[in-house]
PDB file of N, CA, C and O in Angstrom:
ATOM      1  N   UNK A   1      64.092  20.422  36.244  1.00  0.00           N
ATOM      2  CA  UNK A   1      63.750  20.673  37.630  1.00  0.00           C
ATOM      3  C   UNK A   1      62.849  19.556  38.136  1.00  0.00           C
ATOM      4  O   UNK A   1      61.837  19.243  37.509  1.00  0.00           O
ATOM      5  N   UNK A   2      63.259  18.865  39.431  1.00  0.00           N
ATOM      6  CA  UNK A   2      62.392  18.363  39.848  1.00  0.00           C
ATOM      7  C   UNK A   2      61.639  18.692  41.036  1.00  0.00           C
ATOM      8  O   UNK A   2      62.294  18.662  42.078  1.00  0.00           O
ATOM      9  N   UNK A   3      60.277  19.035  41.137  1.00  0.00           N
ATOM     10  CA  UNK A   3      59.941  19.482  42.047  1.00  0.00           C
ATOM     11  C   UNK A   3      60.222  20.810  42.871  1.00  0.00           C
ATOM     12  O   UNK A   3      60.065  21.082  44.061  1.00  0.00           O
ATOM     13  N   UNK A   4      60.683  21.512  41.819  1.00  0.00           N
ATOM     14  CA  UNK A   4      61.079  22.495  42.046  1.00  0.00           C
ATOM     15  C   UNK A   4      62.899  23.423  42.223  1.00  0.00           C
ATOM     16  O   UNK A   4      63.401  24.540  42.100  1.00  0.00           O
ATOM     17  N   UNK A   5      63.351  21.681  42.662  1.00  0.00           N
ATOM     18  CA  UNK A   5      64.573  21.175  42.861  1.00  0.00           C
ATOM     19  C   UNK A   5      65.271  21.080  41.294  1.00  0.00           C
ATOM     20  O   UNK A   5      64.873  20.397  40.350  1.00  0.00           O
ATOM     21  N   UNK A   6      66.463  22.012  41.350  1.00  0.00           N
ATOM     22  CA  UNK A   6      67.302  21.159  40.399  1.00  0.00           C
ATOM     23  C   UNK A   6      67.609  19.850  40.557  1.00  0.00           C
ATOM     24  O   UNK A   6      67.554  19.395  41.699  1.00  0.00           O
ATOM     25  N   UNK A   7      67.960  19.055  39.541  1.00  0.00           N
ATOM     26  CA  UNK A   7      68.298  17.725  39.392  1.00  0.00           C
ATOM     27  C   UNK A   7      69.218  17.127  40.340  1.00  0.00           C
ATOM     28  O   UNK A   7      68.924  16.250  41.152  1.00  0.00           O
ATOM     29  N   UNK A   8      70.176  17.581  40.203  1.00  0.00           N
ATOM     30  CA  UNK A   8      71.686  17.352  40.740  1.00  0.00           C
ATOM     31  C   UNK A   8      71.242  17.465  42.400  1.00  0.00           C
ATOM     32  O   UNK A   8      71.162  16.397  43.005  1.00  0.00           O
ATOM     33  N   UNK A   9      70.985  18.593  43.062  1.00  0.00           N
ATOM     34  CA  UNK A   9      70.383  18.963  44.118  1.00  0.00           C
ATOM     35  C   UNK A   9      69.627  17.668  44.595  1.00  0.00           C
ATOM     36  O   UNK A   9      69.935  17.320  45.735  1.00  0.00           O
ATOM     37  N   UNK A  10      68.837  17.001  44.047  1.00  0.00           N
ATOM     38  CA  UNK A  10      67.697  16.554  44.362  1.00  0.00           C
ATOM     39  C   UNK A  10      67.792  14.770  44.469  1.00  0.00           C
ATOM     40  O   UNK A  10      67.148  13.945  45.116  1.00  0.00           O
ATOM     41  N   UNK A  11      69.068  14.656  43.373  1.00  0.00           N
ATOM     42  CA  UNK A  11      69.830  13.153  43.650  1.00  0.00           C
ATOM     43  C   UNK A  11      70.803  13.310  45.438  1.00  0.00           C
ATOM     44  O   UNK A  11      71.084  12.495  46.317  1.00  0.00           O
ATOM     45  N   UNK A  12      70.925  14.094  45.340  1.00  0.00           N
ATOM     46  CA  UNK A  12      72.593  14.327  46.649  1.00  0.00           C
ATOM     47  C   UNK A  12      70.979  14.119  47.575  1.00  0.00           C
ATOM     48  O   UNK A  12      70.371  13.049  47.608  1.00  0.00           O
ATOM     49  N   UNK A  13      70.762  14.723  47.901  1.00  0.00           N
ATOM     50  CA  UNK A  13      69.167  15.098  48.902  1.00  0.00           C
ATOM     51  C   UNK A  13      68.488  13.409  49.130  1.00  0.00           C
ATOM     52  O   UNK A  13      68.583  12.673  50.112  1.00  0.00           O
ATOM     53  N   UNK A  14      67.729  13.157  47.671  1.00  0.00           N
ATOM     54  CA  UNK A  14      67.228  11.925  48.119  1.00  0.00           C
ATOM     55  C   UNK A  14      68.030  10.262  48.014  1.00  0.00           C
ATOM     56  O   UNK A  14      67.599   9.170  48.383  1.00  0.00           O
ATOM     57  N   UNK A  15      69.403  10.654  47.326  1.00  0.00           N
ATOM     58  CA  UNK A  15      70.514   9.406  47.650  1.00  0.00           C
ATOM     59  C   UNK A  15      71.053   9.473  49.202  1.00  0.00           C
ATOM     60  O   UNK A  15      70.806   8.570  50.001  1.00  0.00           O
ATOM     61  N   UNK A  16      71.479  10.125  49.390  1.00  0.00           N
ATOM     62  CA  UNK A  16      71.887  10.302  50.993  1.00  0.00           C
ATOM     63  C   UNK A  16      70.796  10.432  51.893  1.00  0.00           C
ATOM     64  O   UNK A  16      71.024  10.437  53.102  1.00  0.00           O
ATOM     65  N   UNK A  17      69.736  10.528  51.493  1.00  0.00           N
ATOM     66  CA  UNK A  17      68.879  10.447  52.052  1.00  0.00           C
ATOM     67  C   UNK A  17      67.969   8.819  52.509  1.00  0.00           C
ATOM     68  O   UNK A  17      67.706   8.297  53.593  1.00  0.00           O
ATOM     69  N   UNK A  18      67.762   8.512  51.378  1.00  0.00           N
ATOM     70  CA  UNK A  18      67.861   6.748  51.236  1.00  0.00           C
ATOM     71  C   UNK A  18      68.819   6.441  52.027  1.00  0.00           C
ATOM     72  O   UNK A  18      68.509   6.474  53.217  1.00  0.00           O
ATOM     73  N   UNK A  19      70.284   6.044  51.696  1.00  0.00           N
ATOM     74  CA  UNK A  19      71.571   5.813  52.486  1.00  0.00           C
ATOM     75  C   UNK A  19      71.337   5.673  54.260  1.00  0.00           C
ATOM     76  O   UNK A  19      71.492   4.707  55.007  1.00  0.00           O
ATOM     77  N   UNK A  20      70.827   7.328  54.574  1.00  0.00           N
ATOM     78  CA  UNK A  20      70.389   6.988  55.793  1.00  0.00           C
ATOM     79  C   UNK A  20      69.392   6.369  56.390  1.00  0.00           C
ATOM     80  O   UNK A  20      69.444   5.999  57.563  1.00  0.00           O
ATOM     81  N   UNK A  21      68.371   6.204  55.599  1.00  0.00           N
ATOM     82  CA  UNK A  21      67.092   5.238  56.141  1.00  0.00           C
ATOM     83  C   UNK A  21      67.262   4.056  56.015  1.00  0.00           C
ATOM     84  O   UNK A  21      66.436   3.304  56.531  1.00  0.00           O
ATOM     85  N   UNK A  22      68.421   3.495  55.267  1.00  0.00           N
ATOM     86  CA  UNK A  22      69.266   2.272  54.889  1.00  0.00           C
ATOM     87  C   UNK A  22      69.788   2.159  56.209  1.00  0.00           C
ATOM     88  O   UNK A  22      69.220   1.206  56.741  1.00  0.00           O
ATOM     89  N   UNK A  23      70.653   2.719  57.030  1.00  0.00           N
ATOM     90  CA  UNK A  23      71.550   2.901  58.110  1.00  0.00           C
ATOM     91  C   UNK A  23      70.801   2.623  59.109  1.00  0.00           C
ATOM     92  O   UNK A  23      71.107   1.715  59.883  1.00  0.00           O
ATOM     93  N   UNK A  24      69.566   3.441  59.278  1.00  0.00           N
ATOM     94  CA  UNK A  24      68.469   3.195  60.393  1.00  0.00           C
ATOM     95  C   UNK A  24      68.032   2.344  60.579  1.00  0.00           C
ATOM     96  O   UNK A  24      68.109   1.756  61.658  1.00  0.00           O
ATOM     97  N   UNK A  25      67.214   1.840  59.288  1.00  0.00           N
ATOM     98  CA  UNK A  25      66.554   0.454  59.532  1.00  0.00           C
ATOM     99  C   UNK A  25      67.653  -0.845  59.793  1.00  0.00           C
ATOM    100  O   UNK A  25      67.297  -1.853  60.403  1.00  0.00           O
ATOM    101  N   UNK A  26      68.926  -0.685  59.286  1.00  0.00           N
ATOM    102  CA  UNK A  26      69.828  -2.147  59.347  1.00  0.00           C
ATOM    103  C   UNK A  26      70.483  -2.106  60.979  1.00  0.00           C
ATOM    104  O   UNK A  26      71.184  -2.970  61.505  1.00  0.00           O
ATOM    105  N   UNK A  27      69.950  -0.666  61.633  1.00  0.00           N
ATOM    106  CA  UNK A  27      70.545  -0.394  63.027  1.00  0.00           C
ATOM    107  C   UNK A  27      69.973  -1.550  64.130  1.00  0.00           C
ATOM    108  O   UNK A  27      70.420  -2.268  65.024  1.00  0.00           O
ATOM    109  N   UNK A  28      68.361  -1.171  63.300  1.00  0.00           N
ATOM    110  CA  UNK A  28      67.379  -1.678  64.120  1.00  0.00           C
ATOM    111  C   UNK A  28      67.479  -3.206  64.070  1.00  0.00           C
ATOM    112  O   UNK A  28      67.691  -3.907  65.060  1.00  0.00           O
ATOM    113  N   UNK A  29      67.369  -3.490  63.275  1.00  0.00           N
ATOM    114  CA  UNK A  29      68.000  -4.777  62.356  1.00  0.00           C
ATOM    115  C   UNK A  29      68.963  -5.384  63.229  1.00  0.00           C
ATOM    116  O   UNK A  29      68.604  -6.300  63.969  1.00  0.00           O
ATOM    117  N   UNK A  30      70.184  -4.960  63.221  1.00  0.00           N
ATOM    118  CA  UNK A  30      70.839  -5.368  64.190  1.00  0.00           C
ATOM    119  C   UNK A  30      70.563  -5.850  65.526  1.00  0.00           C
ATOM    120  O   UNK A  30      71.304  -6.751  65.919  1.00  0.00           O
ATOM    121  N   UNK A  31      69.492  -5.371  66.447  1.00  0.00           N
ATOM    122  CA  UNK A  31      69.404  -4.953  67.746  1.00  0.00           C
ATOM    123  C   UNK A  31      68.116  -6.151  67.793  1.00  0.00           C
ATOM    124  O   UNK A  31      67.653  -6.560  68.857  1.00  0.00           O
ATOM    125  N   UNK A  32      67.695  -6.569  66.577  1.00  0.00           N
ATOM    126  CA  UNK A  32      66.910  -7.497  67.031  1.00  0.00           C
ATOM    127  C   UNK A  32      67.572  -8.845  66.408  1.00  0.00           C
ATOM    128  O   UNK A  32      66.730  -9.741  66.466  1.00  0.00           O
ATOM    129  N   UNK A  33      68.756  -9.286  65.848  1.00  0.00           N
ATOM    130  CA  UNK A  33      69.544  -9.855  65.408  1.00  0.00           C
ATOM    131  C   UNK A  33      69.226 -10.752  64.045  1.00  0.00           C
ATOM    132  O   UNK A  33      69.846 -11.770  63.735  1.00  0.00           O
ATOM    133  N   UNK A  34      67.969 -10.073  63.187  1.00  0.00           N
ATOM    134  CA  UNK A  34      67.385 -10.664  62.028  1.00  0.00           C
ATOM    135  C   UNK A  34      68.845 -11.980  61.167  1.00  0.00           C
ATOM    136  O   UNK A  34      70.066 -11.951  61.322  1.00  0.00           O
ATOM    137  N   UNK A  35      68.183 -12.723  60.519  1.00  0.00           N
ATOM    138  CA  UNK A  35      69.184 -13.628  59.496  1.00  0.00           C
ATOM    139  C   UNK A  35      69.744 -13.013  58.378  1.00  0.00           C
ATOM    140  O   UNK A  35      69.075 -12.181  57.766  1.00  0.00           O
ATOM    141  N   UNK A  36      70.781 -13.274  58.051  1.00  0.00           N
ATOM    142  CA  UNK A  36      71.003 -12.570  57.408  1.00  0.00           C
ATOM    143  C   UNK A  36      70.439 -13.337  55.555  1.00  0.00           C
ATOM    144  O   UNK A  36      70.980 -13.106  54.473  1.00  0.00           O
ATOM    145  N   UNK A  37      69.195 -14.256  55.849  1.00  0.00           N
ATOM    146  CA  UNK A  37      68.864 -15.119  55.075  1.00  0.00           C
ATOM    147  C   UNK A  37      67.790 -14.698  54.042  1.00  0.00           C
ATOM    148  O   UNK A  37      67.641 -15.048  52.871  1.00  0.00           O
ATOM    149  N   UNK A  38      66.802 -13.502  55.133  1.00  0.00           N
ATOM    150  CA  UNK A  38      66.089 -12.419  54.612  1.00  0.00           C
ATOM    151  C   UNK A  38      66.744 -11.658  53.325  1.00  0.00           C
ATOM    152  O   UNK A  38      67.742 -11.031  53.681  1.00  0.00           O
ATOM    153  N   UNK A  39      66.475 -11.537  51.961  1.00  0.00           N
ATOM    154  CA  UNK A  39      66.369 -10.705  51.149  1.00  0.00           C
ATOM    155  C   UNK A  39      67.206  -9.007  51.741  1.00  0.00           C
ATOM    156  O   UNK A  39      68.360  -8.580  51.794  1.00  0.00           O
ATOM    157  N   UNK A  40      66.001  -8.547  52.046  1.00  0.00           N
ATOM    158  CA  UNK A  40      65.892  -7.418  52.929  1.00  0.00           C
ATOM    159  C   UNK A  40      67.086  -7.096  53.540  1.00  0.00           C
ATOM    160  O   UNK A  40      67.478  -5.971  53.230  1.00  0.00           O
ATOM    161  N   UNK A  41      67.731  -7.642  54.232  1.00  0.00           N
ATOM    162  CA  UNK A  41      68.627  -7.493  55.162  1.00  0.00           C
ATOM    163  C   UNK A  41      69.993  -7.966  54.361  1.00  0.00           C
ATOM    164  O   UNK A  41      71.027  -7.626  54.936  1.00  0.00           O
ATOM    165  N   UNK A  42      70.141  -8.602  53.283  1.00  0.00           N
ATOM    166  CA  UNK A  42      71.103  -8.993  53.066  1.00  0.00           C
ATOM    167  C   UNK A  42      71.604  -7.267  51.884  1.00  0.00           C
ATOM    168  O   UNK A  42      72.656  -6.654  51.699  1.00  0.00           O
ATOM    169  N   UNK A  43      70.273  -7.118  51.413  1.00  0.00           N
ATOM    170  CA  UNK A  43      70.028  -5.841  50.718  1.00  0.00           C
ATOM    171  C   UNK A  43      70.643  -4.610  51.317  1.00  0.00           C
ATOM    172  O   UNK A  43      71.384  -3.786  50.779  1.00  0.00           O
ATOM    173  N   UNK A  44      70.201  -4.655  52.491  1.00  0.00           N
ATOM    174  CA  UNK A  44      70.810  -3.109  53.251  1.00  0.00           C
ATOM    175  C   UNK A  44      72.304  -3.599  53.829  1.00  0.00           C
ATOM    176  O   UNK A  44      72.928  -2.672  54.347  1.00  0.00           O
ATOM    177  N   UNK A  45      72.985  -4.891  53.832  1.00  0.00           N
ATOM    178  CA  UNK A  45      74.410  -5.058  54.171  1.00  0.00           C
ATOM    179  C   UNK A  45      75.042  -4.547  53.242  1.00  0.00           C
ATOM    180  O   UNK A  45      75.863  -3.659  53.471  1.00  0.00           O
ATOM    181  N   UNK A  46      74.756  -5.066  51.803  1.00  0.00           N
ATOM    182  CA  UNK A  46      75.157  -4.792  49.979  1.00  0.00           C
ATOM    183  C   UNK A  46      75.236  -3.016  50.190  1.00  0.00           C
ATOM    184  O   UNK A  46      76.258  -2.428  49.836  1.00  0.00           O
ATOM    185  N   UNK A  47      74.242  -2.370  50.703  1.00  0.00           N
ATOM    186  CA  UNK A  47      73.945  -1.055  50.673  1.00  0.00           C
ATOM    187  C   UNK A  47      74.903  -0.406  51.691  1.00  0.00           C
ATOM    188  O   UNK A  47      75.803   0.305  51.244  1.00  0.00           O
ATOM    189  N   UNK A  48      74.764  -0.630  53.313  1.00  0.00           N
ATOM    190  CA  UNK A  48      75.389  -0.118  53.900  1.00  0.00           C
ATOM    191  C   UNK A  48      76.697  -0.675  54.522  1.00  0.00           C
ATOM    192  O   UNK A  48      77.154  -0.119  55.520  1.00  0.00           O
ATOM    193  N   UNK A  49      77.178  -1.505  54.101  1.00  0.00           N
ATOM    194  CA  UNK A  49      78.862  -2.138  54.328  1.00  0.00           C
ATOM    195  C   UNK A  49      79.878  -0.908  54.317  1.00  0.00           C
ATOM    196  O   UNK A  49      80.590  -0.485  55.228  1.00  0.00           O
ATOM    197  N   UNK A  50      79.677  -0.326  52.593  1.00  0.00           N
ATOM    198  CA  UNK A  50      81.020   0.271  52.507  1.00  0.00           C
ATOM    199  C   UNK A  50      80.608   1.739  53.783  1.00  0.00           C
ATOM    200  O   UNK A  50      81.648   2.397  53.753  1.00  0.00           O
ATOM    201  N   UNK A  51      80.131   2.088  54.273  1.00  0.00           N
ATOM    202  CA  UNK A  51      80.094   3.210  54.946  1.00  0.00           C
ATOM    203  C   UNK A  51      80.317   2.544  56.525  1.00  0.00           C
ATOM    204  O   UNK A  51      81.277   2.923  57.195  1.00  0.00           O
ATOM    205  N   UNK A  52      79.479   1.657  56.988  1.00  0.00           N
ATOM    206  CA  UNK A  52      79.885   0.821  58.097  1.00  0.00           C
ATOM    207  C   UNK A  52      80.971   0.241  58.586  1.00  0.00           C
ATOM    208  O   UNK A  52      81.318   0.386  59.758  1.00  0.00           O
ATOM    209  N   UNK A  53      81.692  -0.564  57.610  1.00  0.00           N
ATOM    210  CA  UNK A  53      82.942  -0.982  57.911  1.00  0.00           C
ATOM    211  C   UNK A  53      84.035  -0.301  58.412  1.00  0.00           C
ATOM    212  O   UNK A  53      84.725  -0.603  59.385  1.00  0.00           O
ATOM    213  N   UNK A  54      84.177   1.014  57.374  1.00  0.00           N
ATOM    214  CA  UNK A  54      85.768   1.579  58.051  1.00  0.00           C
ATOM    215  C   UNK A  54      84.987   2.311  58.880  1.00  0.00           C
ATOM    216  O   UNK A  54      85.639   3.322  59.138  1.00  0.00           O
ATOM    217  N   UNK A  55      83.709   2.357  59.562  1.00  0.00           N
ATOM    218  CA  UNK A  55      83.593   3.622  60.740  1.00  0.00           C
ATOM    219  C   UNK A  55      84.192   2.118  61.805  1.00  0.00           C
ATOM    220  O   UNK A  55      85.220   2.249  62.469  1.00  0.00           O
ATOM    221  N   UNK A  56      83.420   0.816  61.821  1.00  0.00           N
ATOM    222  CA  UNK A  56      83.762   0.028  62.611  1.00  0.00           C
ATOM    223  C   UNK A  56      85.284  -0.109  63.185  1.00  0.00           C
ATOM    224  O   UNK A  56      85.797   0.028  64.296  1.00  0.00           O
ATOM    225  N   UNK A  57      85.780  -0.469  61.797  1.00  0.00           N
ATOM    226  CA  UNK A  57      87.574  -0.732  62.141  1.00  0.00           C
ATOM    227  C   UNK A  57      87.982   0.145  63.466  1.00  0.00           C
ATOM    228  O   UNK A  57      88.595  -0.138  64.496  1.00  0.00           O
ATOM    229  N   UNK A  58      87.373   1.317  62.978  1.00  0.00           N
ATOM    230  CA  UNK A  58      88.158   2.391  63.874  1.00  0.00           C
ATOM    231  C   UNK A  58      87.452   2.918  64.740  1.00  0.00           C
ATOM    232  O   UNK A  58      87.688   4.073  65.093  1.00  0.00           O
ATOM    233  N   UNK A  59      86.560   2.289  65.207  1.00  0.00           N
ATOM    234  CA  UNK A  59      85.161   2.220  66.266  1.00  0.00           C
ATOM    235  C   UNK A  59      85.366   0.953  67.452  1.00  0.00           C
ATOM    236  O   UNK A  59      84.864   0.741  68.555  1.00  0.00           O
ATOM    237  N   UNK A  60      86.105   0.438  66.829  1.00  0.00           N
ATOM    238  CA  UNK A  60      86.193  -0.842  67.719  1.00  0.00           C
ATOM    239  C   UNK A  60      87.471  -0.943  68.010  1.00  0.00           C
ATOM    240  O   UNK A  60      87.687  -1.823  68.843  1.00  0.00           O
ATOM    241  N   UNK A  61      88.532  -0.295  67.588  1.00  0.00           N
ATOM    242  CA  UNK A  61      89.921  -0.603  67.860  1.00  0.00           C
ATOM    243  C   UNK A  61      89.963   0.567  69.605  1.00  0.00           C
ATOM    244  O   UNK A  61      90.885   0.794  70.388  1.00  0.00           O
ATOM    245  N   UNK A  62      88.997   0.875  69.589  1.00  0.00           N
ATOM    246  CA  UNK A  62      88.748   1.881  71.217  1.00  0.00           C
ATOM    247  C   UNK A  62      87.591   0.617  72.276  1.00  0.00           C
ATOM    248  O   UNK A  62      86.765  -0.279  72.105  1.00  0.00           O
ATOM    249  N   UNK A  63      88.231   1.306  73.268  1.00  0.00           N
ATOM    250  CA  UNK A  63      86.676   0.070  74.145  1.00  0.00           C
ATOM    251  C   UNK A  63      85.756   0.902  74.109  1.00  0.00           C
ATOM    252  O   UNK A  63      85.889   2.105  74.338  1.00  0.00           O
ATOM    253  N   UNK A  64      84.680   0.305  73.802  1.00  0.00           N
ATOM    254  CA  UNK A  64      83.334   0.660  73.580  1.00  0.00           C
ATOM    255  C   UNK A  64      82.415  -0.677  73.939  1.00  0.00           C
ATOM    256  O   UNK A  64      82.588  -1.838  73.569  1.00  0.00           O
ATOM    257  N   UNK A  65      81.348  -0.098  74.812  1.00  0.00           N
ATOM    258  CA  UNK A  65      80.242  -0.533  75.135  1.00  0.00           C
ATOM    259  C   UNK A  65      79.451  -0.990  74.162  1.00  0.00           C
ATOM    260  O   UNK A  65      79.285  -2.175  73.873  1.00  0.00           O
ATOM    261  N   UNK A  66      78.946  -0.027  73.636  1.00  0.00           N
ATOM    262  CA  UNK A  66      77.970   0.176  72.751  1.00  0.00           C
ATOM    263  C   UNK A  66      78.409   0.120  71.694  1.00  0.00           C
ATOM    264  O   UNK A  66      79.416   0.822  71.608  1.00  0.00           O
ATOM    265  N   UNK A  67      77.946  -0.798  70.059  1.00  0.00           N
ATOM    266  CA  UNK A  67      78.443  -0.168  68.609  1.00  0.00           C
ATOM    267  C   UNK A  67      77.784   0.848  68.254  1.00  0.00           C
ATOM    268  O   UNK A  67      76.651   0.823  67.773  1.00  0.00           O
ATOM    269  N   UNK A  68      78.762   2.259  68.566  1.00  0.00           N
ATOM    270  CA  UNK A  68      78.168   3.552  67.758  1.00  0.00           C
ATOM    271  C   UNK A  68      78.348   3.602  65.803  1.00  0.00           C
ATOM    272  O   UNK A  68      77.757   4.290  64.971  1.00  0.00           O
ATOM    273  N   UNK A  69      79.453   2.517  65.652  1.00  0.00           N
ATOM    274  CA  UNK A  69      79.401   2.953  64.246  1.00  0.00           C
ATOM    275  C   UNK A  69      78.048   3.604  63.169  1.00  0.00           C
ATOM    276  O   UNK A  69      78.142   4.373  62.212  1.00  0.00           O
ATOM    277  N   UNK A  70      76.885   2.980  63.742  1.00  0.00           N
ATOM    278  CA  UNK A  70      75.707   3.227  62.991  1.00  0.00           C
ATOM    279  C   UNK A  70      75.708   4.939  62.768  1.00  0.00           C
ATOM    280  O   UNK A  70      75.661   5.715  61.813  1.00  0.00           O
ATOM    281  N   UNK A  71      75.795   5.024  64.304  1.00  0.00           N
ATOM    282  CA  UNK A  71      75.500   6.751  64.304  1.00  0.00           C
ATOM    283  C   UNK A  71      76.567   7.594  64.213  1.00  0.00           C
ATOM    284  O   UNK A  71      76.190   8.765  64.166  1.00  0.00           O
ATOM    285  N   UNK A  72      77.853   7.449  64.164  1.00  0.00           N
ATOM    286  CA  UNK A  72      78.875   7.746  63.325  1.00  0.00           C
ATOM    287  C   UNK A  72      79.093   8.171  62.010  1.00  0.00           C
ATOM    288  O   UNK A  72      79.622   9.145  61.474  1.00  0.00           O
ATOM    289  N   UNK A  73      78.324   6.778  61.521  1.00  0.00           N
ATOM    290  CA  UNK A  73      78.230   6.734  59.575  1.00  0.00           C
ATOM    291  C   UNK A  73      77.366   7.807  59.348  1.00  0.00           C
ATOM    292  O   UNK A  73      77.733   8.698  58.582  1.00  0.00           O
ATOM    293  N   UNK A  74      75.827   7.887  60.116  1.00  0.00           N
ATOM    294  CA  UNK A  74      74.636   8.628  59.836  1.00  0.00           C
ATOM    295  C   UNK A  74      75.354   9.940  59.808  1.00  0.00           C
ATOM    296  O   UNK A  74      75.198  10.598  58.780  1.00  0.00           O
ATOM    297  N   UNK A  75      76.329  10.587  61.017  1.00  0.00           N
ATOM    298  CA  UNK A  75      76.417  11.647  61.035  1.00  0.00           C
ATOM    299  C   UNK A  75      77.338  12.306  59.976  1.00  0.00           C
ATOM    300  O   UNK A  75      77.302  13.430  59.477  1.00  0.00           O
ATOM    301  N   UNK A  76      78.214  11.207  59.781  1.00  0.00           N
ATOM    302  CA  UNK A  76      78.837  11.708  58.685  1.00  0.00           C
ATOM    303  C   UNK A  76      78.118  12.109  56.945  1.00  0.00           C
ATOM    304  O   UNK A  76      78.290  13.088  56.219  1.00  0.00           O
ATOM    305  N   UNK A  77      77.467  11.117  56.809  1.00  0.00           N
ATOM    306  CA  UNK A  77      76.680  10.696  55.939  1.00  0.00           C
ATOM    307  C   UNK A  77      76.111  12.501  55.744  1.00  0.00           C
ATOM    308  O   UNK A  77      76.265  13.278  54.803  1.00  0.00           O
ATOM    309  N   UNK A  78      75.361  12.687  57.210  1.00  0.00           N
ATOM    310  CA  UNK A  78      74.474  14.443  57.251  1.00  0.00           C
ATOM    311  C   UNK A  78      75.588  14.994  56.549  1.00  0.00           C
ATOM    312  O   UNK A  78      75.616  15.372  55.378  1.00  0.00           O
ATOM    313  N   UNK A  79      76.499  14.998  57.393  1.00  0.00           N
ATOM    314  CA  UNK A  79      77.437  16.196  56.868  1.00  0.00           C
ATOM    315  C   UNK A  79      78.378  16.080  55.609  1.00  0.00           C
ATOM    316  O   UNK A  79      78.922  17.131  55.270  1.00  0.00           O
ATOM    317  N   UNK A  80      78.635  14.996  54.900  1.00  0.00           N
ATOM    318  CA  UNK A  80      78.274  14.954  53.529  1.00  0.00           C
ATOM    319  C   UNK A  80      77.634  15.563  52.342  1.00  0.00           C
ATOM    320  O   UNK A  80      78.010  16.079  51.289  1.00  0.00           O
ATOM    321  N   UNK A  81      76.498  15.293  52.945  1.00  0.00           N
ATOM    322  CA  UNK A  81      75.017  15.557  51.989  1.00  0.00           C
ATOM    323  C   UNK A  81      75.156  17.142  52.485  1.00  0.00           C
ATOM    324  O   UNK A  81      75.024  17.942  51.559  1.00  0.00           O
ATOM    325  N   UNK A  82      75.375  17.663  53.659  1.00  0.00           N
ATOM    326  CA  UNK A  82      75.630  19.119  53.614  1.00  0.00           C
ATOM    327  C   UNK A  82      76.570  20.147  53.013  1.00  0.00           C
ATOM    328  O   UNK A  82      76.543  21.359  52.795  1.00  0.00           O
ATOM    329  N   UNK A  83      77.417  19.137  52.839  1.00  0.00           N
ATOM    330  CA  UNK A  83      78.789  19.732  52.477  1.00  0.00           C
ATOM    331  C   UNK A  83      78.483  19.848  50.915  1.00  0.00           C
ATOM    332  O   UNK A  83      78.557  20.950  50.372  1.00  0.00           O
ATOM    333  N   UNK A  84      78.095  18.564  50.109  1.00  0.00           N
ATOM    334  CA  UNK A  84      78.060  18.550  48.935  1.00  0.00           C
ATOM    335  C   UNK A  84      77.056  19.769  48.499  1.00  0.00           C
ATOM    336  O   UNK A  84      77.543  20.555  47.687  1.00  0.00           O
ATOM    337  N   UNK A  85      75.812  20.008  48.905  1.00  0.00           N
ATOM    338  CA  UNK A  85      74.793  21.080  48.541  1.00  0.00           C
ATOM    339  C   UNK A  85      75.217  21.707  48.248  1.00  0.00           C
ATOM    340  O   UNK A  85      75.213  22.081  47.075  1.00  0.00           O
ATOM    341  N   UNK A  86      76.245  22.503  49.771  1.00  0.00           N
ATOM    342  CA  UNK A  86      76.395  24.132  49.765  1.00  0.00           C
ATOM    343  C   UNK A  86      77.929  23.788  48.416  1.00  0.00           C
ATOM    344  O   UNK A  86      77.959  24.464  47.388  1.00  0.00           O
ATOM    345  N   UNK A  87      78.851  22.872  48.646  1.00  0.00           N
ATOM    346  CA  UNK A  87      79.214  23.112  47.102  1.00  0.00           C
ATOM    347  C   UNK A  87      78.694  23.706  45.793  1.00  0.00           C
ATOM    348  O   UNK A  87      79.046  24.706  45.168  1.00  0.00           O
ATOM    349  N   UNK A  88      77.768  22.804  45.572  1.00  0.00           N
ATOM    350  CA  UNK A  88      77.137  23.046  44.001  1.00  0.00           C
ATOM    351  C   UNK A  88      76.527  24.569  43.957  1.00  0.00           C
ATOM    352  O   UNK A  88      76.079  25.349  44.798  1.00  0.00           O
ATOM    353  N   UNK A  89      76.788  24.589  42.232  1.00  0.00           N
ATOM    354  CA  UNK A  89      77.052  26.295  41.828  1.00  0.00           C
ATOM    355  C   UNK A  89      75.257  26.301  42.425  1.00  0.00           C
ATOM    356  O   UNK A  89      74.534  25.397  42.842  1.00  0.00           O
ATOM    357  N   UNK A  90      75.032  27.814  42.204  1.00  0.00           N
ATOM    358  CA  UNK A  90      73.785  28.153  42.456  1.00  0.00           C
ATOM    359  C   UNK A  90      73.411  27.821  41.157  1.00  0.00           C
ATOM    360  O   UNK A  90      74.130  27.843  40.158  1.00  0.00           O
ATOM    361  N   UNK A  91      71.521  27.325  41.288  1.00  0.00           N
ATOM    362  CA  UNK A  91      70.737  27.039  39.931  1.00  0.00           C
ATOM    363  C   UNK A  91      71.130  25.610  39.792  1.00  0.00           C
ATOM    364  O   UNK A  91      70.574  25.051  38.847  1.00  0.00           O
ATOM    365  N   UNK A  92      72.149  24.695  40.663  1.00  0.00           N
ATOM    366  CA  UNK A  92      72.237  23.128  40.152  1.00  0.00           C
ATOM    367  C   UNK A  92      71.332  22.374  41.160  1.00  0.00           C
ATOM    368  O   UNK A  92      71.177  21.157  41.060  1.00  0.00           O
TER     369      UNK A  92
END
């Protein structure tokens, strides 16, 4: 138990959880157009690509103003991490 938390529980919780603060900060990231020369930033591309990309493909093949992919991925990402919980047996 960690923290009270089963194990299993507690990876899904704070991996997807990371994931999204990954998503957030590379949002922001974006919007101020950092290098991609930074460590940091090249770190959260490595991290958040595979979830970014196919929301993009199919985010951008519509006209759009704005790139929502960020908040696309995030939401999916929630409902993921929700979906997986209420899966697992009770006690994991």
């Amino acid at each position: 138990m960690l923290f009270g938390f089963p194990i299993i529980h507690a990876l899904i919780q704070y991996g997807i959880g990371f994931l999204i603060l990954a998503l957030i900060v590379r949002a922001i990231a974006s919007w101020f157009r950092f290098d991609e020369r930074f460590a940091i930033i090249r770190f959260l591309a490595y991290i958040t690509d595979p979830f970014i990309k196919p929301v993009q493909r199919v985010v951008r093949s519509t006209v759009m103003v704005f790139d929502l992919s960020y908040f696309i991925a995030f939401f999916l990402l929630y409902i993921l991490s929700i979906l997986l919980i209420q899966a697992l047996p009770v006690g994991w």
